[in-house]
PADRENMAR-367308 format. One record per residue (C-alpha): residue number from 1; x, y, z; residue in one letter. Coordinates in Angstrom, 1 decimal. Last residue first. Example, Ala and Ser with C-alpha at 12.3 -4.5 7.8 and 13.67 -1.06 7.14 Angstrom:
<recs>
(2; (13.7; -1.1; 7.1); S)
(1; (12.3; -4.5; 7.8); A)
</recs>
This chain:
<recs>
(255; (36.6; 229.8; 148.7); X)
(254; (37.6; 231.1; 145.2); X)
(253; (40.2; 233.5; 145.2); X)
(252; (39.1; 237.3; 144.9); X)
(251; (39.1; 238.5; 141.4); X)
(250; (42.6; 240.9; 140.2); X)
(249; (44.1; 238.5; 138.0); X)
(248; (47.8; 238.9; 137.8); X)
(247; (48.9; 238.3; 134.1); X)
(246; (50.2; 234.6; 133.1); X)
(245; (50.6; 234.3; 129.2); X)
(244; (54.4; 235.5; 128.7); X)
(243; (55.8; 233.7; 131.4); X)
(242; (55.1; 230.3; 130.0); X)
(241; (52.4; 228.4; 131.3); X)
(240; (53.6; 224.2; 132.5); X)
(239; (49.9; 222.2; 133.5); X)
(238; (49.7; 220.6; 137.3); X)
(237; (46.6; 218.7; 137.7); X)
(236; (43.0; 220.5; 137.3); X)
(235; (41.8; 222.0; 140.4); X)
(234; (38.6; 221.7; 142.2); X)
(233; (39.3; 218.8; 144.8); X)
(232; (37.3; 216.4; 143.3); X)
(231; (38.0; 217.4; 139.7); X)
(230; (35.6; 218.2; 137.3); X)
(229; (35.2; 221.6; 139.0); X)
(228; (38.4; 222.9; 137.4); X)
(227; (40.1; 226.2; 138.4); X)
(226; (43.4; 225.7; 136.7); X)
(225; (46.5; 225.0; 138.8); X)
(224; (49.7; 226.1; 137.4); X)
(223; (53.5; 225.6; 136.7); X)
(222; (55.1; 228.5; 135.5); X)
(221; (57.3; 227.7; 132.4); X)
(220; (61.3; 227.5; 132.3); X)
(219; (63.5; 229.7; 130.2); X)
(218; (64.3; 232.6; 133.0); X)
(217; (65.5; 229.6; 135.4); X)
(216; (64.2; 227.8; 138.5); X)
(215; (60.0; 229.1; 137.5); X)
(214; (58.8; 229.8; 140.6); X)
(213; (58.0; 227.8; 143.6); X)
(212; (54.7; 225.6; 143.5); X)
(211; (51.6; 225.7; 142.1); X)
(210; (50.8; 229.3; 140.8); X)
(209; (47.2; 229.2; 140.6); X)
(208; (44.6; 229.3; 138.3); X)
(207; (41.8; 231.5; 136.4); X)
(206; (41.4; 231.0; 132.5); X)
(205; (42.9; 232.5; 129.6); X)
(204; (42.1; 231.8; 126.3); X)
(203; (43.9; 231.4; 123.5); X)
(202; (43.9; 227.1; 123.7); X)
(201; (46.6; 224.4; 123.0); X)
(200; (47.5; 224.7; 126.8); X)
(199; (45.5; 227.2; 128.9); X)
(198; (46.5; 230.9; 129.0); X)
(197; (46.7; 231.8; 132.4); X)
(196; (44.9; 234.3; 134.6); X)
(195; (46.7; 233.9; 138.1); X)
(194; (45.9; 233.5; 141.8); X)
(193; (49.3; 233.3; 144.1); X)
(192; (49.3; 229.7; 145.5); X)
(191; (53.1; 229.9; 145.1); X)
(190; (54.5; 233.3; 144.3); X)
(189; (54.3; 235.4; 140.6); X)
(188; (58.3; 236.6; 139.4); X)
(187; (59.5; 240.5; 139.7); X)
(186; (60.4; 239.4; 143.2); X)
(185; (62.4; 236.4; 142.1); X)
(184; (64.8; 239.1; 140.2); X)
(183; (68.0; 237.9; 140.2); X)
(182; (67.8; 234.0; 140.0); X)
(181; (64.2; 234.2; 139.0); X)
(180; (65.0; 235.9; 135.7); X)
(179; (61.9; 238.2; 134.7); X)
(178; (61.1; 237.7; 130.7); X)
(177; (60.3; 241.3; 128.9); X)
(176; (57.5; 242.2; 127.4); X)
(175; (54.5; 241.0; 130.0); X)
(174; (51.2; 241.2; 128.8); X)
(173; (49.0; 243.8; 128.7); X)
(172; (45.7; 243.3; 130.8); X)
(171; (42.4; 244.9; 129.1); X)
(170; (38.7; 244.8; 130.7); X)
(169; (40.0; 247.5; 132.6); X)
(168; (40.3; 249.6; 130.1); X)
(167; (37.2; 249.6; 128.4); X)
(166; (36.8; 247.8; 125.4); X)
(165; (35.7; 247.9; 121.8); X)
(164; (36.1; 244.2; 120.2); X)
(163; (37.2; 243.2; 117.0); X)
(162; (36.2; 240.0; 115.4); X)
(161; (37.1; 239.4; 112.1); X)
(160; (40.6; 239.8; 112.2); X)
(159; (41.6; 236.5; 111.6); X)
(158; (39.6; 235.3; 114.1); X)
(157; (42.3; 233.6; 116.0); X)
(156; (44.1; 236.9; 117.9); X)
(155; (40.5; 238.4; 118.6); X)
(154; (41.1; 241.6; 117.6); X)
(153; (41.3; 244.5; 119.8); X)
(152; (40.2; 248.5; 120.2); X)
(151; (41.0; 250.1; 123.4); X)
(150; (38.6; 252.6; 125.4); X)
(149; (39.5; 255.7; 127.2); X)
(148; (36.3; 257.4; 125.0); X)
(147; (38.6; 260.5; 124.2); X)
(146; (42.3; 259.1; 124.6); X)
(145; (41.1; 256.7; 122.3); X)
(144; (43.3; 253.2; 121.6); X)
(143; (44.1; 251.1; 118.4); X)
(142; (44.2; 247.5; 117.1); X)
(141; (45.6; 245.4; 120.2); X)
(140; (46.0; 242.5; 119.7); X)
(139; (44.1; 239.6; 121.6); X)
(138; (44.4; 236.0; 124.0); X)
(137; (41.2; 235.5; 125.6); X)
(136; (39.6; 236.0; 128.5); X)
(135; (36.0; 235.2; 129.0); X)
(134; (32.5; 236.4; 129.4); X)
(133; (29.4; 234.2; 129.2); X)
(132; (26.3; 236.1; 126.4); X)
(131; (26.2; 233.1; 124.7); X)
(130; (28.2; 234.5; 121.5); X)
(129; (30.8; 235.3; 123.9); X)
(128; (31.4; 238.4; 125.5); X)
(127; (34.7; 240.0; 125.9); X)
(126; (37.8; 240.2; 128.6); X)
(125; (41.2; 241.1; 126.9); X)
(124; (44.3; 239.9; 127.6); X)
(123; (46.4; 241.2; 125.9); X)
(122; (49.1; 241.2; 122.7); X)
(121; (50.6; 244.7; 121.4); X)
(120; (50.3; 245.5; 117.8); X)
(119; (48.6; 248.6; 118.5); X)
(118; (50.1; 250.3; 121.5); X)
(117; (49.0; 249.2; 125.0); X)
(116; (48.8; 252.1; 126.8); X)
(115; (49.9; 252.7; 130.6); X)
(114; (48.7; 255.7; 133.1); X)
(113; (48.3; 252.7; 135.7); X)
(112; (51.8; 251.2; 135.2); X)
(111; (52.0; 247.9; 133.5); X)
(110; (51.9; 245.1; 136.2); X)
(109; (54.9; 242.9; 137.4); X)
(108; (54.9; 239.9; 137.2); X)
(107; (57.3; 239.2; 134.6); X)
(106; (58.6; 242.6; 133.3); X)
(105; (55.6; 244.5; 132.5); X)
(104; (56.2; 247.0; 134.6); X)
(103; (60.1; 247.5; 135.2); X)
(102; (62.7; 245.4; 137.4); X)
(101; (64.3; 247.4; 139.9); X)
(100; (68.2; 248.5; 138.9); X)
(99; (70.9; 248.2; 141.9); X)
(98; (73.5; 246.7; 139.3); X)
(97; (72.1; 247.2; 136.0); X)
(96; (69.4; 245.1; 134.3); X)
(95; (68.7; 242.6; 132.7); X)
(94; (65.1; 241.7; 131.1); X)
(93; (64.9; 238.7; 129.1); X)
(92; (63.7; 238.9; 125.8); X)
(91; (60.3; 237.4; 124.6); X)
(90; (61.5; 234.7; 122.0); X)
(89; (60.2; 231.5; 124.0); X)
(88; (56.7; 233.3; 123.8); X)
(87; (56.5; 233.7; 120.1); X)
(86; (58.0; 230.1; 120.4); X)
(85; (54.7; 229.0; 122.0); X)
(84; (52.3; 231.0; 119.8); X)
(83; (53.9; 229.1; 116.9); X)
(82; (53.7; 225.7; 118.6); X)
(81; (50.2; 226.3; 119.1); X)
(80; (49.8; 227.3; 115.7); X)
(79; (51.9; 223.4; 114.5); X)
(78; (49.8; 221.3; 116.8); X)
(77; (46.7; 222.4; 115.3); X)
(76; (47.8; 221.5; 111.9); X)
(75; (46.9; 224.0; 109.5); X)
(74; (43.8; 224.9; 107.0); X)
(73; (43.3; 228.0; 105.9); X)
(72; (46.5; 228.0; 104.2); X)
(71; (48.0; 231.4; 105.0); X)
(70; (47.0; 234.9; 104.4); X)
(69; (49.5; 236.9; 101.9); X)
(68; (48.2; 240.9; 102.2); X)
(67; (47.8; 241.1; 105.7); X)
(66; (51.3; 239.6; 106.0); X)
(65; (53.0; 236.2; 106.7); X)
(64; (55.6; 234.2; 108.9); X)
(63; (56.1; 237.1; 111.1); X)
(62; (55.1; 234.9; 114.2); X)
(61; (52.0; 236.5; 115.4); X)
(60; (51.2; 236.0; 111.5); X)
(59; (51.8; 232.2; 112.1); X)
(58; (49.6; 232.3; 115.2); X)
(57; (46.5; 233.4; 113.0); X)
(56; (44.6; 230.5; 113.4); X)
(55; (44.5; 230.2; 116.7); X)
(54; (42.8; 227.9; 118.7); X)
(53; (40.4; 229.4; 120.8); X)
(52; (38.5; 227.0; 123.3); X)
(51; (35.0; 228.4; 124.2); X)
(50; (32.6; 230.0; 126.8); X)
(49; (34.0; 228.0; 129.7); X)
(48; (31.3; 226.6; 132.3); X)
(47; (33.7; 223.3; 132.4); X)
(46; (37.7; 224.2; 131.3); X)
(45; (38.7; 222.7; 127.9); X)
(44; (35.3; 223.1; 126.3); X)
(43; (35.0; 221.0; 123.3); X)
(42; (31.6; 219.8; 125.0); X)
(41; (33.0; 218.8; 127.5); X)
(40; (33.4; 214.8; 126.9); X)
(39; (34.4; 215.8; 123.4); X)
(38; (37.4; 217.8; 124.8); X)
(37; (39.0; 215.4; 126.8); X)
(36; (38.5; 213.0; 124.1); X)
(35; (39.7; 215.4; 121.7); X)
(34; (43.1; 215.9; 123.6); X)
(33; (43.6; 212.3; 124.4); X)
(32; (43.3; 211.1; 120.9); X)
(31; (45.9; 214.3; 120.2); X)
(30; (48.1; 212.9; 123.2); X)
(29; (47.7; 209.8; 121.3); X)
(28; (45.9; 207.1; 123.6); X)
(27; (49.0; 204.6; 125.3); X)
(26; (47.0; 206.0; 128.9); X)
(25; (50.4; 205.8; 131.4); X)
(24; (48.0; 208.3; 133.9); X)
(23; (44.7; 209.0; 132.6); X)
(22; (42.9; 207.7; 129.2); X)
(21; (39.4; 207.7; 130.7); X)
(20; (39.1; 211.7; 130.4); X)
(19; (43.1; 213.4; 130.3); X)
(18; (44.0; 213.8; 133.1); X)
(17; (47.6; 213.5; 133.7); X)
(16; (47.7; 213.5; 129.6); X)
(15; (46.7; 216.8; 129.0); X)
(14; (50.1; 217.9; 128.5); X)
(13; (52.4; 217.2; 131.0); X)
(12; (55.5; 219.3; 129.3); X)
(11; (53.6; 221.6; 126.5); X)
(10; (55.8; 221.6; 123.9); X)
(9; (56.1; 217.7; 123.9); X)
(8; (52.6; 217.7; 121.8); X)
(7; (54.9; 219.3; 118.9); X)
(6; (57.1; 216.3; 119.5); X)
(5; (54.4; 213.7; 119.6); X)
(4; (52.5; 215.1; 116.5); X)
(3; (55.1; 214.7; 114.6); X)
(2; (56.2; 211.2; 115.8); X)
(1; (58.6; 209.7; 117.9); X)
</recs>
């Protein structure tokens, strides 16, 4: 198997389900699959989406280098989206004592609603795009004003160069701790429950829903539904989110 193969096998499914004319047992690359899929739209992964955001600065996400040392800017796609995957296999799992809830931002569960992020934290944070669309997308948080009640963020693949000022609820913190569905289901999202989750080889989130039962073991991805009009019944096919990049999303289901 080759390089691109493995990192591809990060993502269990993949794109390949669906993936434009190569479909089901397609022998396209998954990364000829990938940029078909994504040529056909525009580079969109989702139609009506703003913008895919790779991410460039996964490695920093991953302590691999400082402010002061940038990386190469050039790296394989494959290799930052395996970053920002293993900086989500590392998010502890929360255990608690005999009789002990789970805590906000412990799987599902939401931060509490006198919460702040602290810098350094990763959202979700909903901005404007250069067309004027708003989206989701995967950001750090850079500082936060009990004055104006408003959060500054970076765009997590900008490198810093685009930071947003935001309102509160334009922010979502992520989870920080990894619910385990064999002693906390409750703490875990529900079948058919509506989601914002980060879609594969992107840092953006996108609307979806929780497919079927939860994840079986604290290690194991969600699987979701995306919101995809390209598809006959409006819903991509089944794509694996880890815990750490599927918040609640708050707007009313689509009817």
């Amino acid at each position: 198997m080759g390089c691109d193969a493995e990192l591809w096998s990060v993502w269990p499914g993949g794109l390949s389900a669906g993936a434009s004319s190569g479909g089901p047992g397609s022998t396209l690359d998954p990364w000829c699959q990938l940029e078909e899929r994504w040529g056909a739209r525009g580079r969109h992964p989702i139609p009506g989406a703003s913008g895919a955001h790779f991410l460039p600065t996964a490695a920093k996400i991953a302590g691999l280098y400082n402010d002061s040392e940038p990386p190469r800017k050039t790296m394989r796609r494959g290799v930052l989206m395996t970053l920002l995957q293993q900086s989500a296999m590392t998010l502890p799992l929360w255990i608690g004592k005999p009789g002990d809830k789970p805590p906000p931002l412990c799987g599902a569960i939401p931060a509490s609603g006198d919460y702040v992020a602290k810098p350094g934290d990763k959202v979700a944070a909903r901005v404007k795009a250069v067309d004027g669309d708003e989206q989701w997308i995967l950001a750090e948080v850079v500082s936060y004003s009990h004055a104006t009640n408003k959060y500054e963020v970076d765009d997590i693949d900008e490198e810093g160069k685009e930071r947003h000022t935001l309102s509160r609820r334009r922010i979502i913190p992520l989870p920080q701790w990894k619910a385990n569905p064999e002693t906390d289901p409750e703490a875990l999202f529900q079948k058919e429950q509506l989601v914002l989750a980060l879609y594969p080889q992107t840092t953006c989130f996108y609307r979806a829903l929780i497919h079927t039962h939860t994840p079986p073991r604290p290690q194991d991805d969600y699987s979701v539904l995306f919101e995809d009009t390209s598809y006959a019944d409006g819903y991509s096919p089944p794509l694996n989110v880890a815990q750490r990049y599927v918040v609640a999303c708050k707007e009313p289901k689509k009817k």
